[in-house]
C-alpha positions as CSV (number, residue, x, y, z in Angstrom):
1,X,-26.6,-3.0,-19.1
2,X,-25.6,-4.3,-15.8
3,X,-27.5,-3.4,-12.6
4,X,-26.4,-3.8,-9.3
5,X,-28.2,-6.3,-7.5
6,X,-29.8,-6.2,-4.4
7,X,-28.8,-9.2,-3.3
8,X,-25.1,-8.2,-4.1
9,X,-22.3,-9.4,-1.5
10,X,-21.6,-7.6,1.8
11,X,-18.0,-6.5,0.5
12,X,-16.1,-7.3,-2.8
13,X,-12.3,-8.2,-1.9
14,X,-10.3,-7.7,-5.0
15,X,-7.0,-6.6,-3.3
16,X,-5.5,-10.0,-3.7
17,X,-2.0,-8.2,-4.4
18,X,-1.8,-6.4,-1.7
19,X,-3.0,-9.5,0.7
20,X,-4.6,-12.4,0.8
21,X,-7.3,-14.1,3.0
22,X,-5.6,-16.7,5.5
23,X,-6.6,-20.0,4.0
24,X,-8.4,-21.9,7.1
25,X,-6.4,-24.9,6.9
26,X,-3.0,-22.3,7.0
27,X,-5.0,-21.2,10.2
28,X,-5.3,-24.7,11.9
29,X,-2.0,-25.7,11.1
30,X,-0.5,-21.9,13.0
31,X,-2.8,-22.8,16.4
32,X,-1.0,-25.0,18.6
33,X,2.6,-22.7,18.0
34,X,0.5,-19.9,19.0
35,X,-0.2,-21.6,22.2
36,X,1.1,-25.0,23.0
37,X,5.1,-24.9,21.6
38,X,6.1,-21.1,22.5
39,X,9.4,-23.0,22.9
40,X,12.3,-21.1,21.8
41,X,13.6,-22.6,18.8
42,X,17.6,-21.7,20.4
43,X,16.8,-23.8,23.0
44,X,18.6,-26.5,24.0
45,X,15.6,-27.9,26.4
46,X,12.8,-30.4,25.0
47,X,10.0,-27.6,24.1
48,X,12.8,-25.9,21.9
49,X,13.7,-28.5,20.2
50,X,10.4,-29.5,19.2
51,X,9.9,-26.3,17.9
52,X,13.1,-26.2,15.8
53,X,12.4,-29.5,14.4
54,X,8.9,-27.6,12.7
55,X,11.3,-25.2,11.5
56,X,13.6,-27.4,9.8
57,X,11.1,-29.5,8.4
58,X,9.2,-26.4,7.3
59,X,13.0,-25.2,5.1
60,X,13.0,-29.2,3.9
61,X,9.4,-28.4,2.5
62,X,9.9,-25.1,0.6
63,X,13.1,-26.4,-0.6
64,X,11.4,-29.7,-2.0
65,X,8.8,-27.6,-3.7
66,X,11.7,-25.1,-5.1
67,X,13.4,-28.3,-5.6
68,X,16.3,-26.7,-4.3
69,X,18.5,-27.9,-1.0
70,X,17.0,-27.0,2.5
71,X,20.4,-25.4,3.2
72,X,19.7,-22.8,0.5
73,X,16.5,-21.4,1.6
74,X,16.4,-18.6,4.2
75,X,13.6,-17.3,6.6
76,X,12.5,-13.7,6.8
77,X,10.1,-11.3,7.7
78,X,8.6,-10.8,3.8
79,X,9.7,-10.3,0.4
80,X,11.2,-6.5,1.6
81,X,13.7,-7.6,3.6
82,X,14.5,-10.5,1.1
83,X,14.8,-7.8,-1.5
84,X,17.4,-5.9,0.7
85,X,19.3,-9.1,1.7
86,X,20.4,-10.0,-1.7
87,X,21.0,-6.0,-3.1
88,X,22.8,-5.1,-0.3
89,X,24.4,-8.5,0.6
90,X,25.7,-8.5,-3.1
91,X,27.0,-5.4,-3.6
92,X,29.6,-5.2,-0.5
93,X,30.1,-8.5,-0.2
94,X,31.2,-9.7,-3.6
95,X,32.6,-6.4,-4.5
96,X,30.3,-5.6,-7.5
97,X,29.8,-2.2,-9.0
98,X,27.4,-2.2,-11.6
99,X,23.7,-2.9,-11.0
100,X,21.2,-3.2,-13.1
101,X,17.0,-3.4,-13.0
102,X,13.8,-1.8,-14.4
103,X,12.3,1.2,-13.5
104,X,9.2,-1.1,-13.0
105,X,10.7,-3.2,-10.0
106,X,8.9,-2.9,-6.8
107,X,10.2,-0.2,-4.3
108,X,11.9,-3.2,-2.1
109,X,14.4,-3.4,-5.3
110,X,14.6,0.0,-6.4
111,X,15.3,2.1,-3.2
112,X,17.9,-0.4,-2.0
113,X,19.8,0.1,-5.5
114,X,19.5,3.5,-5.2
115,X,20.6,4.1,-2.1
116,X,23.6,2.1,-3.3
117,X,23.6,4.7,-6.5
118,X,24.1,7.4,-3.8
119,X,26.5,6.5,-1.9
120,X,28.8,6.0,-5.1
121,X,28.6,1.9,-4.5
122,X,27.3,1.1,-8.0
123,X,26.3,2.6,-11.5
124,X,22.4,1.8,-11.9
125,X,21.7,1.1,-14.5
126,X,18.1,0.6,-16.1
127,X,17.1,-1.7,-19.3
128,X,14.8,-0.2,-21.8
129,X,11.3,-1.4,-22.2
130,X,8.3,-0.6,-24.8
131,X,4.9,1.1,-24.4
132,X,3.1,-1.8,-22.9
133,X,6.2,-2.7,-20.2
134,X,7.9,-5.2,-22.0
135,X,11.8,-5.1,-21.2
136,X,14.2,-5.5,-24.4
137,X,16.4,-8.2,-23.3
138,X,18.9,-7.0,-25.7
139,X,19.5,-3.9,-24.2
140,X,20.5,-5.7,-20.8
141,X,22.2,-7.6,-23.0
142,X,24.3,-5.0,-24.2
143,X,24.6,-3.2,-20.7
144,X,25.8,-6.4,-19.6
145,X,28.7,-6.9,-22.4
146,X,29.9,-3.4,-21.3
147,X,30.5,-3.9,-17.2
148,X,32.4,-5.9,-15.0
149,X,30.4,-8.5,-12.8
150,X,26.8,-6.9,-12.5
151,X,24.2,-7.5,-9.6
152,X,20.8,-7.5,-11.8
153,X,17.3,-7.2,-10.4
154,X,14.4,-8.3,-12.7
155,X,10.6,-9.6,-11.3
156,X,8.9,-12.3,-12.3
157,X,5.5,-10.5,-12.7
158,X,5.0,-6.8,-12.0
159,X,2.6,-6.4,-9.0
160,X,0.8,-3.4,-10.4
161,X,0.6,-4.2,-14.4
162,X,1.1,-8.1,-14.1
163,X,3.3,-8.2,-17.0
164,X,5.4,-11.6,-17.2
165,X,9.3,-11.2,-17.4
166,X,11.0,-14.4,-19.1
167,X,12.9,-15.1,-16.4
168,X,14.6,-18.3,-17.7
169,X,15.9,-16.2,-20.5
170,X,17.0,-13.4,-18.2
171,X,18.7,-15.8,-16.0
172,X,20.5,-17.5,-19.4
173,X,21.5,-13.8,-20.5
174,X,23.2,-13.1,-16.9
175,X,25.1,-16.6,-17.0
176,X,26.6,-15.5,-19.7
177,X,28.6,-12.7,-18.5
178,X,28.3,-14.2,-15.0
179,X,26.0,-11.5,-13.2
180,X,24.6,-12.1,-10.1
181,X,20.8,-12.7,-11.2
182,X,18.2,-11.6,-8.2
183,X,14.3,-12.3,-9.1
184,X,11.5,-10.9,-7.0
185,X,9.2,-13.9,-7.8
186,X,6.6,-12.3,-4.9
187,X,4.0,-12.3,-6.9
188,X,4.1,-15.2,-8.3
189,X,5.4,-17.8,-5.7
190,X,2.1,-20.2,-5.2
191,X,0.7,-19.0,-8.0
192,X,3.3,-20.7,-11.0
193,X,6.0,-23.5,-10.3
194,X,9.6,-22.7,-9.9
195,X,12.4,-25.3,-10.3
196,X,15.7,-23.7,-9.3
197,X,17.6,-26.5,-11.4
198,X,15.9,-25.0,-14.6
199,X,16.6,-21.3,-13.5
200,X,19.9,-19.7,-13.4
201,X,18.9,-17.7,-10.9
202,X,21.4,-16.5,-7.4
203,X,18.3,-15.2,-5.3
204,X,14.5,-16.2,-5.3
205,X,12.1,-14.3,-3.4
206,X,9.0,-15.3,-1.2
207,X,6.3,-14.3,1.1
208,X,3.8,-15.7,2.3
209,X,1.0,-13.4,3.1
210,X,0.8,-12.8,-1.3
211,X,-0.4,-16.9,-1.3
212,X,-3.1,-17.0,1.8
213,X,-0.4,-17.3,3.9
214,X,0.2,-15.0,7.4
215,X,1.8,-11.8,7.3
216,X,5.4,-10.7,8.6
217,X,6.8,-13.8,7.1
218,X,8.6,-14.9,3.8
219,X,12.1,-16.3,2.6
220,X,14.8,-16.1,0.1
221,X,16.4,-19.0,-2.0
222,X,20.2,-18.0,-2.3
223,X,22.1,-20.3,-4.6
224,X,24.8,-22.7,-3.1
225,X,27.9,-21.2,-2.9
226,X,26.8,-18.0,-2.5
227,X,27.8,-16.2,0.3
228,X,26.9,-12.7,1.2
229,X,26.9,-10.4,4.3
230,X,24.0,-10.2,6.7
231,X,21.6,-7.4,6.5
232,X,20.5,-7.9,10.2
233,X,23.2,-8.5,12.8
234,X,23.1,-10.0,16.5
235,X,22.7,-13.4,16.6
236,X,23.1,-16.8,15.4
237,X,20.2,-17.5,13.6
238,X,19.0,-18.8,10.3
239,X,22.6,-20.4,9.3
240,X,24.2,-17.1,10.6
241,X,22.1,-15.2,7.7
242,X,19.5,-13.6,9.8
243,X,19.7,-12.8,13.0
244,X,16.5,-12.5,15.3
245,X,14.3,-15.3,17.0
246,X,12.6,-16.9,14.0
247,X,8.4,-16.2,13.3
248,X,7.7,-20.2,14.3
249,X,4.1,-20.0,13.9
250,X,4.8,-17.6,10.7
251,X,7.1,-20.0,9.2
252,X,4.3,-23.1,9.7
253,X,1.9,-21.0,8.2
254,X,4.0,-20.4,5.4
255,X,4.8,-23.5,4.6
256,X,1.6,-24.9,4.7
257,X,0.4,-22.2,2.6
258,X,3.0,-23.4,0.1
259,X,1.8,-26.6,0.0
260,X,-1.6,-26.3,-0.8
261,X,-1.2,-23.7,-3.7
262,X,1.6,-26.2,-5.1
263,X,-1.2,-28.6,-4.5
264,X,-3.8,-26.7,-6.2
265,X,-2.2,-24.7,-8.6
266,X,-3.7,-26.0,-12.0
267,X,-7.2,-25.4,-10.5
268,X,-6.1,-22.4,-8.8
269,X,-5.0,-20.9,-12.2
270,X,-8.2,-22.1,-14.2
271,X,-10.4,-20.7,-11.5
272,X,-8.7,-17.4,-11.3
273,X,-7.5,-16.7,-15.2
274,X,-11.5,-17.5,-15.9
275,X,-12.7,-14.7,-13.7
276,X,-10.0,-12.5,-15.2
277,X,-11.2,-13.3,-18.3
278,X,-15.0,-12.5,-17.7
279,X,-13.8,-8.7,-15.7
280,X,-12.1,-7.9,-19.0
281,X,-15.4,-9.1,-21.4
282,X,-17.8,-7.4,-19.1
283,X,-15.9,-4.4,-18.7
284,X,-15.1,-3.9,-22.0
285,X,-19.2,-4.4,-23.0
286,X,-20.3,-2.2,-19.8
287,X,-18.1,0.8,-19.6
288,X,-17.2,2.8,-22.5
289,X,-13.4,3.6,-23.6
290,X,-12.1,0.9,-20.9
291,X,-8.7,0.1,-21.8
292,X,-6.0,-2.2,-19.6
293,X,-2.5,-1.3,-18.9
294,X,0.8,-3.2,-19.7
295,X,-0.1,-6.5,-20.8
296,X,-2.6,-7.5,-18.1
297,X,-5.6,-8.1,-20.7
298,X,-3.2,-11.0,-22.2
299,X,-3.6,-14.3,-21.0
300,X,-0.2,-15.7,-22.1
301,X,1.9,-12.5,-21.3
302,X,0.7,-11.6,-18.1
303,X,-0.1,-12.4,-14.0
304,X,-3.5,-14.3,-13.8
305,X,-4.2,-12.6,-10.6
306,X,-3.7,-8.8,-11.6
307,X,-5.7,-6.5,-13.8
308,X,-5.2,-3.2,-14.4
309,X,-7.6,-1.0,-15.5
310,X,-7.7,2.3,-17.5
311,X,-10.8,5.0,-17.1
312,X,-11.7,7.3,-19.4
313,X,-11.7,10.7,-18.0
314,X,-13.8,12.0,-15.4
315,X,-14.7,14.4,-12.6
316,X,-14.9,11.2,-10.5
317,X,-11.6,9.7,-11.2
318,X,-9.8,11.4,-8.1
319,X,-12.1,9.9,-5.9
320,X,-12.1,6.3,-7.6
321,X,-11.4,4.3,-5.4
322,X,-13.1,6.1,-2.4
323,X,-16.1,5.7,-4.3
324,X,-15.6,2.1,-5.2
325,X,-14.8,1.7,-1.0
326,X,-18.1,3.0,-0.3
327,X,-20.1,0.6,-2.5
328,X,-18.4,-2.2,-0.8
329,X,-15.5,-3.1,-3.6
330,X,-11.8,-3.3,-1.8
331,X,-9.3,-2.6,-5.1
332,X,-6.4,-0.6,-5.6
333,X,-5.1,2.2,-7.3
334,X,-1.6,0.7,-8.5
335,X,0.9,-1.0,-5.4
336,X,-0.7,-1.3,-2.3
337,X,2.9,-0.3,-0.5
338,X,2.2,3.5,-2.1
339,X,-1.7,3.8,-1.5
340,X,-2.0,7.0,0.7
341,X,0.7,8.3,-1.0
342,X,0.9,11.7,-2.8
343,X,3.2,10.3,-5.4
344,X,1.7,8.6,-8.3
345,X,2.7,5.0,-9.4
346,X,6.0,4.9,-10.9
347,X,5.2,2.2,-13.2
348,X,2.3,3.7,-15.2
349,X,4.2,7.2,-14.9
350,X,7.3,5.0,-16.8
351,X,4.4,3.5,-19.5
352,X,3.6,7.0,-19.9
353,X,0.2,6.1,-18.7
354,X,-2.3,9.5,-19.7
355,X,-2.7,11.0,-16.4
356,X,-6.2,12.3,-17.1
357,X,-7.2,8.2,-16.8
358,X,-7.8,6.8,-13.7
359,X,-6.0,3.7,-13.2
360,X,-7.6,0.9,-11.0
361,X,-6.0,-2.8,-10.2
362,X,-8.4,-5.6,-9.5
363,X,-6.5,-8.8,-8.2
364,X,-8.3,-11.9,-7.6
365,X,-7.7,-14.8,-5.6
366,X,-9.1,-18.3,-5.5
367,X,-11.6,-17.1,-2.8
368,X,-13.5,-14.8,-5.1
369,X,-16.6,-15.4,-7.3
370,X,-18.1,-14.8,-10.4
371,X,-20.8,-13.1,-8.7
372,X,-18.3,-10.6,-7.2
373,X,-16.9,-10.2,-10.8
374,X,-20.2,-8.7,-12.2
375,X,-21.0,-6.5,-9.1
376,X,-17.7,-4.6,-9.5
377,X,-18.2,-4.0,-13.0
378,X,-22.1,-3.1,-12.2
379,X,-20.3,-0.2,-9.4
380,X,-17.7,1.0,-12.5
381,X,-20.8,0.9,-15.3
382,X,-22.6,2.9,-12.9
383,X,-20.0,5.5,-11.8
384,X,-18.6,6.0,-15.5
385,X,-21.7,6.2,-17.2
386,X,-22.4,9.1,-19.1
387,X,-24.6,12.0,-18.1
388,X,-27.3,12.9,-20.4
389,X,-26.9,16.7,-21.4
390,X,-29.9,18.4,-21.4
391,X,-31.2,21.2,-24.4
């Protein structure tokens, strides 16, 4: 049985979906825009264009690595505001009136669409899935077949669950009856390779704070010649897309973030899927009735980074995660955007996840340790093991 040692680590950070650590070398490369080119990049003078010369070779960079055209890849504030951009930018600029997604997307998909929904915009519509999250492709297929030109919204990887979508064949499926295809790939942007010349996809998301990049900045790919309507208004910027002096230093960060999990990736994903691999052993041999939502214990199905873990009932699942914050282990109980919040997580509640079962999502990063891995399941065996019962 494990024991926690008492050597064990000042804090456990296993949040890695919610955040990541700023890589150091992301760091170095953000210093001298935060203090020698404050230029503005809309300036005509020397120190602004030398600061929109690192913006333009930042969009050259993320479009090499998306092998896409640097024309085709936007700047934002984070994968939200992406989200928005290409829901709302769809709908009234194209004139579509059908949507389609999952009642698993992220909240920066589904309120847009249904705010759309309530205004009378579009019919949502939502494609069936199993026990374990998996969507039925033939469903959307046949919700497809049925409308006029549809706006669909399907992730890559679900940030809670980590289940893997087949985007490729999503994006094949949409061609067909020429939908407007729009892929939250937040999750897994750093973390897998995406060619937009093998995807059929009109929208790409991005941000960089989910690869050990800064916060307040991401971007969207949109598909050349595809034009939709600003969602911020008021200026010039970004190709007339999005208006607002540009994040410089958060857009050099970004990039460079980019380019070092491109660079790393196949170590990066060894590292991390081994860790994942060793929570689920040791969990499964240390705490009794452990079970993992969706697909996150399978290696080929789901998001190396993410697992999600199922409890057996207890008096001390309501306070889970207060007690796992006390013995020094950062996790989450489902999205990070709804932690504080009364509501439960809308994905396990659409699994039909048992209630009665604390749910808790660990998500590593290239940062953590194996060592870190067997202290968090040392706090869980600890908490969750069962209390003699005296005669």
């Amino acid at each position: 049985m494990s024991t926690i040692s008492p050597n064990a680590p000042a804090f456990v950070y296993f949040d890695n979906a919610a955040t990541t650590p700023l890589d150091p070398e992301v760091l170095e490369a953000m210093l001298p825009f935060l203090s020698q080119h404050y230029g503005n990049p809309s300036s005509l003078h020397g120190p602004g264009r030398q600061v929109r010369a690192a913006i333009e070779n930042a969009r050259k960079t993320v479009a090499h690595l998306l092998n896409a055209a640097p024309a085709e890849i936007i700047f934002t504030s984070g994968g939200t505001e992406a989200d928005n951009y290409a829901a709302f930018g769809s709908v009234r600029t194209l004139g579509l009136k059908h949507a389609i997604t999952s009642p698993m997307e992220h909240h920066a998909v589904l309120h847009p669409l249904q705010v759309l929904a309530k205004s009378g915009e579009i019919e949502l519509h939502y494609v069936k899935h199993d026990a374990q999250g998996t969507l039925d492709l033939g469903h959307l297929e046949e919700l497809l077949a049925t409308q006029s030109r549809t706006f669909v919204s399907l992730m890559h990887a679900n940030n809670e669950i980590g289940n893997l979508n087949d985007i490729a064949a999503i994006g094949d499926i949409c061609a067909r009856y020429d939908a407007v295809f729009h892929t939250d790939t937040v999750q897994t942007m750093g973390h897998y390779r995406h060619d937009v010349q093998q995807l059929k996809n009109h929208f790409l998301v991005g941000s960089a704070h989910k690869f050990h990049g800064p916060k307040g900045v991401g971007f969207i790919y949109t598909r050349s010649g595809l034009r939709v309507s600003p969602l911020i208004h008021g200026g010039s910027q970004e190709r007339n897309v999005r208006s607002g002096t540009e994040n410089v230093y958060g857009i050099v960060g970004l990039v460079k973030a980019l380019e070092i999990a491109v660079r790393d990736l196949a170590a990066h994903h060894a590292q991390v899927q081994a860790l994942k691999t060793r929570f689920i052993e040791k969990l499964r041999a240390e705490v009794e009735d452990v079970q993992f939502n969706g697909l996150s214990e399978h290696a080929d199905k789901s998001l190396y980074t993410v697992l999600s873990v199922s409890l057996p009932p207890s008096a001390i699942s309501e306070m889970l995660l207060f007690n796992l914050d006390i013995s020094k282990v950062a996790a989450s109980g489902g999205s990070a955007c709804t932690s504080g919040a009364q509501a439960g997580s809308h994905v396990l509640e659409a699994l039909g996840c048992d209630p009665g079962r604390a749910t808790v999502r660990f998500s590593m990063s290239k940062m953590n340790t194996e060592a870190e891995v067997d202290y968090a399941v040392a706090v869980l065996a600890k908490l969750y093991r069962p209390v003699a019962v005296q005669d």
